[in-house]
TORKOL-4160 file (C-alpha; in steps of 0.2 Angstrom, whole numbers, padded with zeros to 4 digits, m for minus):
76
<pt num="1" X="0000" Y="0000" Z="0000"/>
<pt num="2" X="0015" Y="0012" Z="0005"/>
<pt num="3" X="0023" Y="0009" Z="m0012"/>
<pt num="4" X="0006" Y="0012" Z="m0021"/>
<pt num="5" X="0005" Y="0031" Z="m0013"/>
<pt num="6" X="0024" Y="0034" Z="m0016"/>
<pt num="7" X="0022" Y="0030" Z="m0035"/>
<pt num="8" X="0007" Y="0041" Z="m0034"/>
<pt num="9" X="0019" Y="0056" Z="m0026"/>
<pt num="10" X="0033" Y="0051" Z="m0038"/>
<pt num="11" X="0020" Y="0054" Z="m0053"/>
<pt num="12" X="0014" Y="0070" Z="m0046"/>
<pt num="13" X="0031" Y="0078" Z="m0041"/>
<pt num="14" X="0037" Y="0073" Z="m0058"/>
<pt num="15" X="0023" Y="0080" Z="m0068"/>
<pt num="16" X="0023" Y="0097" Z="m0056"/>
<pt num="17" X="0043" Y="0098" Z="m0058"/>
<pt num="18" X="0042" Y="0095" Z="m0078"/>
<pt num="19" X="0030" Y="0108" Z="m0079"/>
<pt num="20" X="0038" Y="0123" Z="m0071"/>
<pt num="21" X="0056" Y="0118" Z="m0081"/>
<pt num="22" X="0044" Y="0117" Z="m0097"/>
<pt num="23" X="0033" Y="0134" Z="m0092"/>
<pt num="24" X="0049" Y="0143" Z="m0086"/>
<pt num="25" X="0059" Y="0136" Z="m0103"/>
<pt num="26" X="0047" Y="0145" Z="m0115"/>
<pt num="27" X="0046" Y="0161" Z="m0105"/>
<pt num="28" X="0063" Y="0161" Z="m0104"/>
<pt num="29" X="0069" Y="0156" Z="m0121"/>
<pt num="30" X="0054" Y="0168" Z="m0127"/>
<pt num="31" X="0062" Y="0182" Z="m0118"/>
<pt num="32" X="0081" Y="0180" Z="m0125"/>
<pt num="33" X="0073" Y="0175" Z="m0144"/>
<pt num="34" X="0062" Y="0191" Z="m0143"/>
<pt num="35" X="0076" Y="0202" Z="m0137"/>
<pt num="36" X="0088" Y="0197" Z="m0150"/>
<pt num="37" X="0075" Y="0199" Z="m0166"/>
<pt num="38" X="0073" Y="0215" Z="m0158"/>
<pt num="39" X="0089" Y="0222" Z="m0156"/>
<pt num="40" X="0090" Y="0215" Z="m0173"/>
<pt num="41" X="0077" Y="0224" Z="m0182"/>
<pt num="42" X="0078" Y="0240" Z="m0169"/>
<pt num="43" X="0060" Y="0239" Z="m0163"/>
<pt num="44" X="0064" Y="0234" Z="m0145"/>
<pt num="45" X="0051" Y="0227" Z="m0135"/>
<pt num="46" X="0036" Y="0220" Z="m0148"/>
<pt num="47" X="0047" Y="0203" Z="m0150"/>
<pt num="48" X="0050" Y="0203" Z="m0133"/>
<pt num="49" X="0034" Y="0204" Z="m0124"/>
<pt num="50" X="0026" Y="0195" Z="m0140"/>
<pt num="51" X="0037" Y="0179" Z="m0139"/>
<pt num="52" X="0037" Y="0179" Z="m0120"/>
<pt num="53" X="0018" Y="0180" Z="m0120"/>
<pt num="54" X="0019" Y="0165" Z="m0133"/>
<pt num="55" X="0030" Y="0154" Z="m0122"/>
<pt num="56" X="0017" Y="0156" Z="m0108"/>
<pt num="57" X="0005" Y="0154" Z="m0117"/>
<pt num="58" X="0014" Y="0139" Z="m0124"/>
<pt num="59" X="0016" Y="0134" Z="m0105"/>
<pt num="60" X="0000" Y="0132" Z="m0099"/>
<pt num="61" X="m0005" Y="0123" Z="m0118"/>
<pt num="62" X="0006" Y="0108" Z="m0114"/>
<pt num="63" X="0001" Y="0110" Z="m0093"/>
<pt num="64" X="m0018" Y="0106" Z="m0099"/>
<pt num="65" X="m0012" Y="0091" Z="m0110"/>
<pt num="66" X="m0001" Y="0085" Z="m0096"/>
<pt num="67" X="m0017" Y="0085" Z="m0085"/>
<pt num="68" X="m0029" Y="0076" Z="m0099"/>
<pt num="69" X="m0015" Y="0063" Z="m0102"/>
<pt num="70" X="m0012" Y="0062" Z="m0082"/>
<pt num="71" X="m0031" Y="0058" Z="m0079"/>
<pt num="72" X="m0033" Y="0048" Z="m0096"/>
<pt num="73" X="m0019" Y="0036" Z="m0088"/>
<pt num="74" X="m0027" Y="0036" Z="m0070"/>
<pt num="75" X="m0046" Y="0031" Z="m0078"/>
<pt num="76" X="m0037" Y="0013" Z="m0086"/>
């Protein structure tokens, strides 16, 4: 029974822990993509706040799928 629950906390923590490192990625990658196309093209912060805002969004895309496949697997 006590191995049952830790697999259960195991699954948990790793989905929690892959999606902050997923949602903090995208923001993140958004932010430094954003900022160079902007220093490129000299229109400093439209790419940035764009792309950033596309990695959060992103984010919580792929937390909402995480949750359909977690309950998907939990219902078999």
């Amino acid at each position: 029974m006590a191995d049952k629950n830790l697999g259960k906390w195991v699954k948990l923590i790793s989905v929690g822990s892959s999606f902050t490192v997923t949602l903090a990625g995208l923001a993140i990658g958004g932010y430094f993509l954003g900022r160079f196309l902007d220093l490129k093209l000299g229109i400093f912060p439209v790419f940035t706040i764009l792309l950033m805002l596309a990695g959060v969004i992103l984010g919580v895309i792929y937390l909402v799928w995480s949750i359909m496949k977690l309950e998907k697997s939990k219902d078999e």
